[in-house]
C-alpha positions in Angstrom: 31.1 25.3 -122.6 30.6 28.9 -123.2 27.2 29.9 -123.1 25.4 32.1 -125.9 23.7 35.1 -124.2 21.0 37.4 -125.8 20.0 40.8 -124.4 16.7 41.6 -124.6 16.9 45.6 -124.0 14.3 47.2 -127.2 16.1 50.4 -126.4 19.4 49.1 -126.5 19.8 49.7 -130.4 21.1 53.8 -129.6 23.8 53.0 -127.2 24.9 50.3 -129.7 25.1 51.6 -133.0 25.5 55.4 -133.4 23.4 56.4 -136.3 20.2 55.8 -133.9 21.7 57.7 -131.3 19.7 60.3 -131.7 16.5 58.5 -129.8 17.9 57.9 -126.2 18.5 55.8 -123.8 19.4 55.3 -120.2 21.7 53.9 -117.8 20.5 50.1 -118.3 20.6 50.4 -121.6 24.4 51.4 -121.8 25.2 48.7 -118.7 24.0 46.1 -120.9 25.5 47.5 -124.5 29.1 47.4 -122.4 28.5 44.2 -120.9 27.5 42.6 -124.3 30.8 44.0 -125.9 33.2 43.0 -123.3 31.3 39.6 -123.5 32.2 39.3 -127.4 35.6 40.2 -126.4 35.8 37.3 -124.4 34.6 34.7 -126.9 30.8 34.8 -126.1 28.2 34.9 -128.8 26.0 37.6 -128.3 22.9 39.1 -129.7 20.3 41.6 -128.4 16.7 41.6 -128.8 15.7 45.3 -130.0 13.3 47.7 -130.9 12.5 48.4 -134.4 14.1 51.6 -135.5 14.0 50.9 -139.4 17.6 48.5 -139.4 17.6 45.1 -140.7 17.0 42.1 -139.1 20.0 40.3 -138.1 22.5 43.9 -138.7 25.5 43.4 -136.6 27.3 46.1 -134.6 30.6 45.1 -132.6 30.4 41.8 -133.0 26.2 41.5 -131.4 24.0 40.5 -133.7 20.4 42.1 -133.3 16.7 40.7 -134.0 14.3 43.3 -134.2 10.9 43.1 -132.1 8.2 46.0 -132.5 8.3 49.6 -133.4 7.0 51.5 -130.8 4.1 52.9 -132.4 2.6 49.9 -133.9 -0.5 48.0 -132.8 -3.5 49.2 -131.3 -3.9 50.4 -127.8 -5.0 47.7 -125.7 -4.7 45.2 -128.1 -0.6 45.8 -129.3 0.6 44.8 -125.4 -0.3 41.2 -127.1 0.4 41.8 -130.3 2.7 43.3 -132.0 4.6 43.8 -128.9 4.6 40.1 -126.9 4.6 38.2 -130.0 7.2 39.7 -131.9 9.3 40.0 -128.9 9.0 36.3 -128.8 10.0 35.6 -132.2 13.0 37.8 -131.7 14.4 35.8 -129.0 13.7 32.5 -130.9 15.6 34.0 -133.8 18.5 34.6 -131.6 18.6 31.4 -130.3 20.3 31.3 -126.9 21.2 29.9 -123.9 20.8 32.9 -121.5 18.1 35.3 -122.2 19.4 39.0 -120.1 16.5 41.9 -119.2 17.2 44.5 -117.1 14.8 47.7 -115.1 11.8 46.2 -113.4 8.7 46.1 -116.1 6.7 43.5 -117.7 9.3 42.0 -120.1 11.4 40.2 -116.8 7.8 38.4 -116.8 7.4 37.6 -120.6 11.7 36.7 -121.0 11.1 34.5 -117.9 8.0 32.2 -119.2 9.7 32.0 -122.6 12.8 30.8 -120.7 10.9 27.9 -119.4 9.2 27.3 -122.3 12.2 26.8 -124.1 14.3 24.9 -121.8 16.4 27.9 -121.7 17.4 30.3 -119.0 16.5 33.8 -117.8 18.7 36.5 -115.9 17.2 39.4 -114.5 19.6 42.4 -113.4 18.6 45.1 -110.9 18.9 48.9 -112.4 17.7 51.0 -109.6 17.1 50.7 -105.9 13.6 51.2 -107.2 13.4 48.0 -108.5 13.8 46.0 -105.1 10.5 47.3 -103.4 6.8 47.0 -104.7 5.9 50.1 -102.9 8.5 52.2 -105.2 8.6 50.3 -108.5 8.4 52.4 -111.8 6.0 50.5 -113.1 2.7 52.1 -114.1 0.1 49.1 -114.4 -0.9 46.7 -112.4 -0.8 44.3 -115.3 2.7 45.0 -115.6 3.9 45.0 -111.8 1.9 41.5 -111.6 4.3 40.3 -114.7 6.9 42.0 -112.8 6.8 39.5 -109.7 6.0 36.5 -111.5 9.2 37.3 -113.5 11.6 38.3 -110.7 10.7 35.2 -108.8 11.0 32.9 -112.0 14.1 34.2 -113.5 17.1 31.8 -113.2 19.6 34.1 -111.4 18.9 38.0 -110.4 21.8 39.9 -110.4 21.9 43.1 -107.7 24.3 46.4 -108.1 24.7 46.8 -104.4 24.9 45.0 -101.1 21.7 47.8 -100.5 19.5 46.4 -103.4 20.6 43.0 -102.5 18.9 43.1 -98.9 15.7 44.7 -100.0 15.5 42.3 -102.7 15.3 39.5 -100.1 13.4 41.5 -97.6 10.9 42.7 -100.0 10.1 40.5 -102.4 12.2 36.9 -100.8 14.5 36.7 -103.5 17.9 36.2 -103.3 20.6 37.5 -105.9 24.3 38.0 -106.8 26.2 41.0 -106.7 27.5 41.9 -110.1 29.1 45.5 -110.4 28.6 48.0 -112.8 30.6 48.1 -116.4 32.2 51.0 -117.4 34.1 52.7 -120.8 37.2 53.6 -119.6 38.5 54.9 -122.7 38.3 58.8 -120.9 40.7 61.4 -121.6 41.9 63.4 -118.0 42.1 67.2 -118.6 44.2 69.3 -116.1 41.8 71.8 -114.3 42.1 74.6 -116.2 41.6 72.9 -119.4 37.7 72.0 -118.0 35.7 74.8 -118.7 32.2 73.0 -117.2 32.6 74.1 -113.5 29.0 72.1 -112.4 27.8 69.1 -115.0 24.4 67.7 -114.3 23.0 64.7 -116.4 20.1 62.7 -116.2 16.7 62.1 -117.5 13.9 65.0 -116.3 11.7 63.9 -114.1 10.9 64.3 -110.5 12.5 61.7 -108.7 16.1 63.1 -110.2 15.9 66.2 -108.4 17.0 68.8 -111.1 14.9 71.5 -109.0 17.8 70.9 -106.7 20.0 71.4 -109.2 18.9 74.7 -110.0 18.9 75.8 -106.5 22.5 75.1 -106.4 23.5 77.5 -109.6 21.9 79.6 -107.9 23.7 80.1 -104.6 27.0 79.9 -106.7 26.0 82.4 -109.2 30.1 82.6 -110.2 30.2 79.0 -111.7 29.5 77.9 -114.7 26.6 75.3 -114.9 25.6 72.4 -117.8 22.6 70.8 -117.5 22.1 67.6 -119.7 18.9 65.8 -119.6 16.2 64.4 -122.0 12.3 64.8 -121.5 10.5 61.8 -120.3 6.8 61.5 -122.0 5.4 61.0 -118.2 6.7 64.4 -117.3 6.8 66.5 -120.4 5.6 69.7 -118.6 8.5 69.1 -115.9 10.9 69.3 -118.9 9.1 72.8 -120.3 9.8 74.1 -116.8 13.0 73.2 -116.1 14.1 74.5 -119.4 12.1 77.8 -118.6 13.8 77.8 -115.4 17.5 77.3 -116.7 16.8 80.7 -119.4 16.4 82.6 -116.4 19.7 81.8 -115.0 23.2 83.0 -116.4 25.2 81.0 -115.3 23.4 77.8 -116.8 23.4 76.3 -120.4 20.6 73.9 -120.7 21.6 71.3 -123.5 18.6 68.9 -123.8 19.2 65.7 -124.4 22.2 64.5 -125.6 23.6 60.8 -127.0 25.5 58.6 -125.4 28.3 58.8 -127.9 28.3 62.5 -127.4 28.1 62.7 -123.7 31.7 61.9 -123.2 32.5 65.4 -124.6 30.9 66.9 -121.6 32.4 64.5 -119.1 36.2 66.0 -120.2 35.5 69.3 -120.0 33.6 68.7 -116.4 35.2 69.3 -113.2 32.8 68.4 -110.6 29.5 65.9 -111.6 26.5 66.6 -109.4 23.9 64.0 -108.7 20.6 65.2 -107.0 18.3 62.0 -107.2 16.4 60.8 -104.5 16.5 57.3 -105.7 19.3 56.0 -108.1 20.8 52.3 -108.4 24.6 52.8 -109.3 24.6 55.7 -111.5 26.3 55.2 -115.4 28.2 58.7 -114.8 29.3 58.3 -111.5 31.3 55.5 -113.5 31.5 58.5 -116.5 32.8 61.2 -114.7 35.6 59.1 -112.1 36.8 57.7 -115.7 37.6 61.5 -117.1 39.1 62.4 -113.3 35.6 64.6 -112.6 34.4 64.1 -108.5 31.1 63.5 -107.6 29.3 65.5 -105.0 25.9 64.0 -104.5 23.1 62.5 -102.6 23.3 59.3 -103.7 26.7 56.9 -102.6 25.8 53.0 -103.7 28.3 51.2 -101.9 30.0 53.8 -100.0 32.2 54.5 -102.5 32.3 58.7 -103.2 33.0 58.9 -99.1 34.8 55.8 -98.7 37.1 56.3 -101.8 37.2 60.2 -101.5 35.9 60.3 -105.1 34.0 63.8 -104.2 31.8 64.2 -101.6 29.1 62.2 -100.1 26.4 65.1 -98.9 23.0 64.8 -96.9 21.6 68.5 -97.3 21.7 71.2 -100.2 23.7 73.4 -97.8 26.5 70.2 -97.8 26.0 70.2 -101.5 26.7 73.4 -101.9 29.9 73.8 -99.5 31.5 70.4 -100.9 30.9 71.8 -104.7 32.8 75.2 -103.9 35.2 73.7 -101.4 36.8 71.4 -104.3 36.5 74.1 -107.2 38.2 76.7 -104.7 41.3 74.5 -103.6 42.8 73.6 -106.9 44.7 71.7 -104.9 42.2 69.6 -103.3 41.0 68.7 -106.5 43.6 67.4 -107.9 43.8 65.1 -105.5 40.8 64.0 -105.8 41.1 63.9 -109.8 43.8 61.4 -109.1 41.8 59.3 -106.8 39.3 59.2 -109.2 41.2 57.8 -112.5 43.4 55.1 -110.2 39.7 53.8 -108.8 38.6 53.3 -112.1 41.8 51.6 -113.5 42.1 49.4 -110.4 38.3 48.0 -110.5 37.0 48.5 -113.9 38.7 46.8 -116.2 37.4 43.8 -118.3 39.0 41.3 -116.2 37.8 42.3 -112.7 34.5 43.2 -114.0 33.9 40.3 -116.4 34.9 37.7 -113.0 31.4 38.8 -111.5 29.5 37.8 -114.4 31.3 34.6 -115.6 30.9 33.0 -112.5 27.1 33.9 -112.3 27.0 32.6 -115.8 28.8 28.9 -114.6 26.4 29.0 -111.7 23.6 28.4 -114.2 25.3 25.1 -115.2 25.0 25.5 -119.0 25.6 22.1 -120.9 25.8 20.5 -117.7 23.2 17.2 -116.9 20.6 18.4 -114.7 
């Protein structure tokens, strides 16, 4: 029996359909939009539990049908955490009517999706998004409220999926939960410019706020004031000021374009005219354009390597200090050479690992270990 899965991701709808691309999203958001398409792909029928940005109730888009929940300035403070926001996110998933109800990024909805799962006779998956999410001491969660719903949830859910062997052991150390590993998705319809078609030495792209580092980034344009830096990045309402200053910041600087924040159906524009993609987080799960960049042949030099991969692979460069970062960035755009190879590297990785097939395995069998249809 093939199971019916429903995402319930209320900022989901931008990655999915276009025209509301303009409101954002992040990297869980597009890991579950790609993992919902390949699933229709594969015969699965899929729907996603979303915000209400003015669309219809029940609008399709690739084959996923949606049931709107809440719009996100409805209800009254205090009062709308109940209603309009728990009880139409409720009716939403009765709506759509499946057998495995999907959440992703730690928060209180893990906790709501889980007790509606039991409710229902139904079951619950929870999927890691950030190495964040695996410790109670450096959750993203802002109220206690909500990192209480959090831990009923994680421990509740049916089956947690984990990115990384990494997330995997703090999962079990932290909170004594076990999980699966389940790897990333990624669009690997990217086009692979020669070098001197790219005309983005340094791409940058993340949401602002402090625990991505773009001060870092800044720092690094600036010691290579002969390469050309593009910064992409939205403004978070928790750090609006950081936004102002970075932007501020990036005027001052010639040799830095500052775009804002762009859509995910335009970002791929960026990624072929990149050469090198620079990551300066401090704490990351495995990053949506790591995955972006490899597929347009762009390295990564960065921080951050889940899984070993940028030094294992040679996909870039794995650095530890902004004096590495710096060295690894200019070695590669110096040797033309040395890029290319590297550019190759990145495009046969991808190809190799990320296709439907290989990618799909990790999350069929996860879905058969839930024993669907089966007798108890």
């Amino acid at each position: 029996m093939t199971p019916s899965i429903c995402f319930v991701g209320l900022e989901n709808l931008p990655v999915l359909a276009p025209e509301y691309g303009a409101h954002g999203a992040g990297g869980a958001q597009v890991q579950q939009t790609l993992l919902a398409k390949a699933l229709v792909r594969r015969g699965f029928r899929v729907s996603m539990v979303v915000a209400d940005y003015g669309q219809p109730d029940g609008a399709q888009w690739s084959g996923i049908t949606t049931y709107k929940a809440f719009r996100h300035d409805a209800g009254l403070p205090g009062l709308r955490f109940v209603f309009p926001r728990w009880t139409t996110t409720w009716s939403a998933m009765k709506r759509a009517d499946s057998d495995i109800y999907y959440v992703s990024c730690a928060g209180m909805l893990i906790g709501q999706v889980s007790l509606f799962a039991r409710l229902h006779g139904r079951k619950a998956i929870f999927r890691i998004a950030s190495d964040s999410d695996c410790d109670p001491r450096t959750v993203l969660i802002r109220h206690w409220r909500d990192k209480k719903l959090y831990a009923f949830g994680l421990h509740r859910a049916d089956l947690v999926l984990a990115q990384t062997e990494k997330q995997q052991l703090a999962l079990q150390g932290n909170f004594g939960r076990s999980s699966r590993i389940a790897r990333s998705l990624a669009d690997l319809h990217g086009s692979d410019r020669r070098f001197s078609e790219r005309d983005i030495d340094v791409l940058w792209v993340s949401n602002i706020q402090p625990l991505k580092r773009p001060d870092r980034f800044l720092d690094l344009a600036r010691s290579l004031p002969h390469r050309r830096f593009h910064m992409v990045g939205g403004p978070m309402s928790a750090h609006a000021s950081l936004y102002s200053d970075i932007q501020q910041r990036c005027a001052t600087l010639p040799n830095v374009q500052f775009h804002g924040k762009i859509s995910y159906h335009e970002i791929n524009s960026y990624f072929e005219r990149t050469r090198i993609l620079v990551n300066t987080s401090d704490i990351e799960g495995f990053p949506n354009t790591y995955l972006q960049a490899w597929a347009h042949g762009a390295p990564v030099a960065a921080f951050h390597d889940p899984n070993g991969f940028v030094a294992g692979h040679r996909l870039g460069a794995a650095v530890l200090s902004d004096e590495d970062l710096t060295k690894a960035v200019e070695d590669l755009l110096s040797d033309e050479e040395h890029w290319r190879d590297a550019n190759a590297r990145c495009v046969e990785f991808m190809r190799t690992r990320y296709g439907d097939d290989m990618s799909l395995r990790e999350y069929e069998a996860a879905f058969q270990q839930l024993n669907i249809g089966k007798p108890a």
